[in-house]
C-alpha angles and dihedrals in degrees: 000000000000113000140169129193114237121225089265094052105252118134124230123198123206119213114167123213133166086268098055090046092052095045090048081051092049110035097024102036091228119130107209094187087075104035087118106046113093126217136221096299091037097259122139125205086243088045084049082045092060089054094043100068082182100055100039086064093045084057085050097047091057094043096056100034084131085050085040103053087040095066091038095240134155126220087259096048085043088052094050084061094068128084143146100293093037090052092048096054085033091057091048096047097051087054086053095051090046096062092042085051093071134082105284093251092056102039097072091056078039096053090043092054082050086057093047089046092038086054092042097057079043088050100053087041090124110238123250089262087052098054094042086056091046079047101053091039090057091049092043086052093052103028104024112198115259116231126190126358127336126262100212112119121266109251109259116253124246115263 
């Protein structure tokens, strides 16, 4: 069974079931049926879920309401339990739960799309360098580096 460990600690397990497909569909607007199949610019909704921290909580709410319910908690408090690193493992492991979700012939060529995708969204991770010259290009658009000498006025002597 897929499961992530929230930012509290708490572990939360993901079994997927035709209610839970329908809820996410309906509370969340996700269609699960289709979280493998790419559109025209190769995205998948679970590819566009990886990028949509929100949603993506919204997916897992729904996926979890007995879990949910157990510890007590409410969408928000749920939400605060979510960041970088939780997405990341949460993402995975929903990918996880949704090819086991599926009839046994089918969940092997599942689970290897899950690995292409998985090594896609890996692949366009931009490097360190990358990220040092994105870096740099944010700060230059907002503090632009000052050259010469300055133009302020010169302070006026005293008379």
């Amino acid at each position: 069974m897929a499961t992530y460990t929230d930012r509290t600690g708490d572990e939360w397990r993901i079994d997927l079931t035709v209610f839970h497909v329908d809820r996410i569909k309906r509370d969340a607007g996700v269609n699960l049926n289709d979280a493998f199949v790419q559109d025209d610019a190769g995205m998948t909704d679970l590819m566009r879920l990886a990028r949509d921290p929100a949603q993506l909580v919204a997916v897992l709410y729904a996926a979890s309401d007995e879990q949910v319910a157990e510890r007590n908690l409410d969408a928000d408090t749920f939400a605060r339990r979510f960041d970088g690193d939780v997405i990341q493992t949460a993402i995975a492991a929903l990918s996880e739960a949704l090819c086991d979700f599926f009839p046994k012939r089918l969940r092997e060529p599942m689970h290897r799309a899950r690995r292409k995708i998985t090594d896609r969204i890996e692949a366009n991770q931009p490097s360190d360098d990358e990220l040092d010259q994105i870096i740099d290009s944010a700060i230059d658009g907002v503090l632009p580096l000052r050259t010469g000498t300055s133009t302020a006025p010169s302070p006026a002597a005293p008379a």
